[in-house]
C-alpha positions as CSV (number, residue, x, y, z in Angstrom):
1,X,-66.1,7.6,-81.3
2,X,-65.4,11.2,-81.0
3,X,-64.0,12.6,-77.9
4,X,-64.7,16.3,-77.2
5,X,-62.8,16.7,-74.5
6,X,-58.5,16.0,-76.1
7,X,-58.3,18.0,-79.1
8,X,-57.1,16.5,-82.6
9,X,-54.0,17.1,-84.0
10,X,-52.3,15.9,-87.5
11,X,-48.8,15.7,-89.1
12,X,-49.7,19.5,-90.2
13,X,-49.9,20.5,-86.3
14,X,-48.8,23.8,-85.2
15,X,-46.3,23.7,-82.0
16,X,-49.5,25.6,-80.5
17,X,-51.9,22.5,-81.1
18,X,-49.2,20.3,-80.2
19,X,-48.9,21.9,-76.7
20,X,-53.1,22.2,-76.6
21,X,-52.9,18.4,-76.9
22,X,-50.3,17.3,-74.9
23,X,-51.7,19.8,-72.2
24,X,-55.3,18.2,-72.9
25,X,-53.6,14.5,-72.5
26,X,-52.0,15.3,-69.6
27,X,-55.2,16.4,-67.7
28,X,-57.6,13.0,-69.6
29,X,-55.1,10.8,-68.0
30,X,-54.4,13.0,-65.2
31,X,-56.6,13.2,-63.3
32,X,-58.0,10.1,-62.1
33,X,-56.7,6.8,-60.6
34,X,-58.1,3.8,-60.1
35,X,-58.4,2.6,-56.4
36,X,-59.2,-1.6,-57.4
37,X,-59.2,-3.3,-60.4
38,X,-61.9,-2.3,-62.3
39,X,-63.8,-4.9,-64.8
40,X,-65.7,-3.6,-68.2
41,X,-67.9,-6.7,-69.4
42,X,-65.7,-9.3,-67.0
43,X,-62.5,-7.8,-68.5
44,X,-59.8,-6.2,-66.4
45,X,-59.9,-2.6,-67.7
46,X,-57.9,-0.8,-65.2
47,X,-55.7,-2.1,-62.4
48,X,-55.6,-0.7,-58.9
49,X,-53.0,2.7,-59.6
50,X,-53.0,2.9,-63.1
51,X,-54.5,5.5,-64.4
52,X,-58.2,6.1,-65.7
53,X,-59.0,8.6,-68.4
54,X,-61.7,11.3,-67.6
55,X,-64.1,10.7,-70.0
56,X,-64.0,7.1,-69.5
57,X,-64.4,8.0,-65.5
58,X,-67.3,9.9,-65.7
59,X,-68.5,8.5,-68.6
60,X,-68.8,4.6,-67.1
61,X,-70.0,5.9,-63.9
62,X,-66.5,5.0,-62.4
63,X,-66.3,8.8,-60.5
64,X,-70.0,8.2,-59.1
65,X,-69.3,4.5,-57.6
66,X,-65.9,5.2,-56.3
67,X,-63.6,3.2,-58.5
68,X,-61.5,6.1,-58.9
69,X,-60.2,9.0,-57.1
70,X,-58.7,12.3,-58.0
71,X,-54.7,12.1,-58.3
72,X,-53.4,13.9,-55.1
73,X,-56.5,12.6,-53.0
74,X,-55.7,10.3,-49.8
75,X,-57.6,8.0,-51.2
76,X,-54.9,8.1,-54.6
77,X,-52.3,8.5,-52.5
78,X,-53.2,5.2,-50.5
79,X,-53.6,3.1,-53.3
80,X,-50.0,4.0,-55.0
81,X,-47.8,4.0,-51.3
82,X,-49.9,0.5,-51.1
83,X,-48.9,-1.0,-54.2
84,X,-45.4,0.5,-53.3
85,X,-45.1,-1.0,-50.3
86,X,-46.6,-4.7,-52.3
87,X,-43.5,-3.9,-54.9
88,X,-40.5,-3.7,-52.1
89,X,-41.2,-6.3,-50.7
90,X,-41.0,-8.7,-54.4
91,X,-37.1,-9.6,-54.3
92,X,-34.8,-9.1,-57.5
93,X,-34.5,-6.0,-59.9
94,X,-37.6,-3.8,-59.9
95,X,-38.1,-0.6,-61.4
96,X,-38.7,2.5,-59.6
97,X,-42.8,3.1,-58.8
98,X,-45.2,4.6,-60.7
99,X,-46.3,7.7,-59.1
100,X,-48.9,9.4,-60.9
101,X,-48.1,12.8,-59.6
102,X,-48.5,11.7,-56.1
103,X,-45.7,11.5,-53.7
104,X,-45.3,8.1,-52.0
105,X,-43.7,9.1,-48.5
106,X,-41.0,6.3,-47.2
């Protein structure tokens, strides 16, 4: 499959196409989180907060039927102080949350 939308790079590279694809990669996973789990074919593709490439988003329809939201969105930003909230209160070690760009407010 050939994705037109993250540029290719090689071991040849130029620190320019490095940046282009690191810059390309940060906006494909960017951009989008997903609000549930979402399931591909019964299979758990995506849990609620992580987050969903573009052109899988849009591709699959997931942008259309509201299985994901834009990062920075209230509807984002709901879904990551939620699981936040889920995570404090699981006792031991944990590791600091996932934020996806989006500020979870304590």
């Amino acid at each position: 499959m050939t994705r037109t939308n993250v540029p290719e790079v090689g071991p040849d590279a130029t620190p320019e196409e490095v940046a282009s694809f690191r810059d390309a990669q940060a906006k494909e996973w960017g951009t989008y989180v997903a609000l549930d789990t979402i399931l591909y074919n019964g299979v758990v593709q995506f849990n609620a907060g992580n987050p969903v490439p573009v052109d899988i988003a849009t591709r699959l329809g997931y942008v259309e039927s509201g299985q994901v939201a834009k990062v920075g969105t209230k509807a984002a930003t709901d879904v990551i102080a939620r699981l936040h909230a889920v995570a404090t209160e699981i006792p031991g070690p944990q590791a600091p949350p996932v934020t996806l760009g989006v500020s979870v407010a304590k």
